[in-house]
VEXMARRO-120889 format. One record per residue: y, x, z of N, C-alpha, C, O in turn; residue in three letters. Coordinates in steps of 0.1 Angstrom, whole numbers, plus 5000, padded with zeros to 4 digits. Last residue first. Example, Ala and Ser with C-alpha at 12.3 -4.5 7.8 and 13.67 -1.06 7.14 Angstrom:
% residues 2
497851285071498951375071500051295079501151345080SER
494351325078495551235078496751325078496751425085ALA
//
This chain:
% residues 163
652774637869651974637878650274587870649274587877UNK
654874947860654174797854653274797865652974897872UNK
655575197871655875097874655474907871655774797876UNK
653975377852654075367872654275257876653475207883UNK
652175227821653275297830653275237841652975117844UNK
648375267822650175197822650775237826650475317836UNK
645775237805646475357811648375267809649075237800UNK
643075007810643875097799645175167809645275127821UNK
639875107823640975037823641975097813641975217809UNK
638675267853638675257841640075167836641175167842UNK
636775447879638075407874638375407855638275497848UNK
634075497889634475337885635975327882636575217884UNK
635575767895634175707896634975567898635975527905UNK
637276007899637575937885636075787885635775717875UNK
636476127920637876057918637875927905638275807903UNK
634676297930634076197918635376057922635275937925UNK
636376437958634776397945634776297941634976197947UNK
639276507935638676527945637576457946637476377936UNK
640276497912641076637925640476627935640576707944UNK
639376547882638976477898639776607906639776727907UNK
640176467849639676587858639976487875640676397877UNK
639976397812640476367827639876497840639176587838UNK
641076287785640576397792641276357803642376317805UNK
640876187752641576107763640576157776639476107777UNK
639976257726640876347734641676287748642676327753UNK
638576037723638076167723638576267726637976367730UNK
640575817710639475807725639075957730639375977742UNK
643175897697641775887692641375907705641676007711UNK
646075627699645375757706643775767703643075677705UNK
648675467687647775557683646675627689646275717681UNK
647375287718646875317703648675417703649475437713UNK
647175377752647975327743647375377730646775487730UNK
644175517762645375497762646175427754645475397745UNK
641375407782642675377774643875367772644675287776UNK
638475497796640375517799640775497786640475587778UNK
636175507786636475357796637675387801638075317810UNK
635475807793635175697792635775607799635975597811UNK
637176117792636875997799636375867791637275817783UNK
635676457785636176277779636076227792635276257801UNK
637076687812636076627806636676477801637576407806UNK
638676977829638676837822637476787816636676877815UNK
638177177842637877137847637776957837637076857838UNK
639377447825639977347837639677257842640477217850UNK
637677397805637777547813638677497825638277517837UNK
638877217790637577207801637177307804635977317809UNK
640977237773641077207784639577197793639777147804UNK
639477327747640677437758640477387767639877457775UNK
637677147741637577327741638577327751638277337763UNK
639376867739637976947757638077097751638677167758UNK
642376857737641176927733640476967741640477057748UNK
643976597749644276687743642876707737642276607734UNK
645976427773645576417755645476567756646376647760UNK
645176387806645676457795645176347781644376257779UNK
644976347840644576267824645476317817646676297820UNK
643876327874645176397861644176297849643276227850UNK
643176207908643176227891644576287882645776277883UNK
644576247932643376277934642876257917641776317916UNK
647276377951646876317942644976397937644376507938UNK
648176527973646976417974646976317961646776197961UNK
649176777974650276647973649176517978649576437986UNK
647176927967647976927977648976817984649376797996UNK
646776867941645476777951645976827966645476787976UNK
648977007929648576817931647176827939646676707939UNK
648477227934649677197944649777007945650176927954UNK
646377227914646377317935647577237937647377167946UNK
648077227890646777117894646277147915645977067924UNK
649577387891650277277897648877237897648577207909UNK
648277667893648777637900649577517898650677537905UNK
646677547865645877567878646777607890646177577900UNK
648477517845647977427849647377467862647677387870UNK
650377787843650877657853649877587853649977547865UNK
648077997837648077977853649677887856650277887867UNK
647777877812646777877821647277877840646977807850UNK
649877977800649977767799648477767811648177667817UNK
649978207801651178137810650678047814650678007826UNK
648278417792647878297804648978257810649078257822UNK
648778547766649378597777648878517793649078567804UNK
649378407745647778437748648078497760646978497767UNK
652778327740650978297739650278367741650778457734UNK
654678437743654378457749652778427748651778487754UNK
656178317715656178487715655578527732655878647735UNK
655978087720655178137707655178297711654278377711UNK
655877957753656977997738655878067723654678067727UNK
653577697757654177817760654877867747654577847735UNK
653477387777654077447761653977567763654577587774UNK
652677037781652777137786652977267773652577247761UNK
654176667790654176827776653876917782654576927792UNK
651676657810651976677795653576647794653876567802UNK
649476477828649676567827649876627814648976647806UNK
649776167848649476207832650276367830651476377830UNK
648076137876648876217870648476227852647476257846UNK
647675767885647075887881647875977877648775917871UNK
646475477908647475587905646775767902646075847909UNK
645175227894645075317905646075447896646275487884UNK
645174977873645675007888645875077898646475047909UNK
643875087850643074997866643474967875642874947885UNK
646175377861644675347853643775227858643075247868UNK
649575467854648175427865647075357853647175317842UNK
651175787861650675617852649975527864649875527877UNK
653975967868652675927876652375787863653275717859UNK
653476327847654176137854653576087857652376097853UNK
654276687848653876587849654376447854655376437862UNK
655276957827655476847831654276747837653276727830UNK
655677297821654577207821655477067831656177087841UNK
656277617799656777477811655377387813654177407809UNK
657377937790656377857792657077777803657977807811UNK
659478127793658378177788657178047784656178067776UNK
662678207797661578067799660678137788660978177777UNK
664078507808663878447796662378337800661278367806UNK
664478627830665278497837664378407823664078287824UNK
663878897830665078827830665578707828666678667826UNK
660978837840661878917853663278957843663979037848UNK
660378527828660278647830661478747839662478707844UNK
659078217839660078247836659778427837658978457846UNK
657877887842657578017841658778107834659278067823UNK
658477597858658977687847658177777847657277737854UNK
656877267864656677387869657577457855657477397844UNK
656676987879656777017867657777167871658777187878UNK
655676957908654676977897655377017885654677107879UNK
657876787920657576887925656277007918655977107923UNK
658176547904659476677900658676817908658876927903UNK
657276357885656276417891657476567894657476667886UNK
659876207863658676267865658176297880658876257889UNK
660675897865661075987864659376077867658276037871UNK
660775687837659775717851660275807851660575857840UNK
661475577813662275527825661475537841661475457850UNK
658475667793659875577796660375507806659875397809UNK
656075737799657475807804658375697803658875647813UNK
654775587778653875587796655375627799656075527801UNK
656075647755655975537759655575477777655875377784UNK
654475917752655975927761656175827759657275847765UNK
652475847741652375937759653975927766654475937777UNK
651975767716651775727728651875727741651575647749UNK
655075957700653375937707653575867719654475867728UNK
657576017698656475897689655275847692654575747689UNK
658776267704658776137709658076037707657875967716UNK
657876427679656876487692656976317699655976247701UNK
659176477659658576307663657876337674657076247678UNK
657676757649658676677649658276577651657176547647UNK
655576937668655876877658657276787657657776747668UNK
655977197697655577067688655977027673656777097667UNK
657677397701656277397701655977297695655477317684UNK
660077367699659877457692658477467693657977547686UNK
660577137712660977107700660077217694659277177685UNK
659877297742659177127736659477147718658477187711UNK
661977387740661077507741659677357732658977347722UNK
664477247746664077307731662977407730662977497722UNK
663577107775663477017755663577107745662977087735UNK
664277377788662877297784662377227768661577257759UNK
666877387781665977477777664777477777664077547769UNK
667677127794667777117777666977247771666577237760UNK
666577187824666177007815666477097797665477117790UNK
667577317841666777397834665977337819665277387810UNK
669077197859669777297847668477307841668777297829UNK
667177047871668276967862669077087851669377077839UNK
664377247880665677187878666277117869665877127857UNK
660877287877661777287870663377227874663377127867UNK
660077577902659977387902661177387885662077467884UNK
658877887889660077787896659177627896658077587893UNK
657278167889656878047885657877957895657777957907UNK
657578427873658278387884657978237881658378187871UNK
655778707860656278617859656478517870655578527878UNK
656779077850656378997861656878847858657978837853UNK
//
């Protein structure tokens, strides 16, 4: 059975090495954690999954950016342990935090990643969202929490606090 938590402060370095062990090295280097710097996250969204002994199975984070000015969830690192994959961890945190953000009232998300995977969730290319370079356009994915959220919102993608 899997126990889906809010992530905690204890739970911060078993995260980062679940991060380490899924990603590449330099995971820091990208574009995306530049948006992070000195934001704290989205705390009620960034979700554990955990098994009925307690072993982290899977995480997901999100930070608020903004796009044009309008406030958006950049949704990411999200990870599942290697020895849990194919199992629907990394599935059922996005779809229960993406429900609990249009609960909150946020009304756009924005990933990097892969329309294959991610557009079973609802993601699709965004046009006319820019993220910081390195980033190939093509994986710059977005999704509406609510109708046509993402309509006339463009612009390049800033951290929360830049105005």
């Amino acid at each position: 059975m899997i126990h889906l938590a809010e992530e905690t402060a204890e739970d911060w370095w078993e995260v980062e090495a679940l991060y380490d062990l899924c990603f590449a090295p330099g995971r820091e280097a990208l574009s995306s954690y530049r948006l992070r710097d000195g934001v704290a996250p989205v705390a009620a969204l960034c979700l554990v999954a955990r098994d009925e002994t307690g072993g982290l199975g899977a995480a997901i984070r999100y930070w608020p950016v903004r796009v044009g000015g309008r406030p958006v969830l950049l949704l990411g690192p999200i990870a599942v342990h290697p020895t849990r994959q194919g199992e629907g961890l990394g599935g059922l945190l996005i779809n229960e935090s993406l429900s609990e953000a249009a609960r909150q009232d946020w009304r756009r998300v924005l990933l990097v990643g892969d329309e294959p995977y991610y557009g079973r969730f609802g993601f699709r290319k965004l046009e006319g969202v820019e993220m910081p370079p390195p980033t190939n356009p093509d994986r710059v994915l977005g999704r509406s929490l609510g109708a046509e959220a993402w309509a006339g919102v463009t612009g390049p993608v800033t951290r929360w606090n830049e105005a």
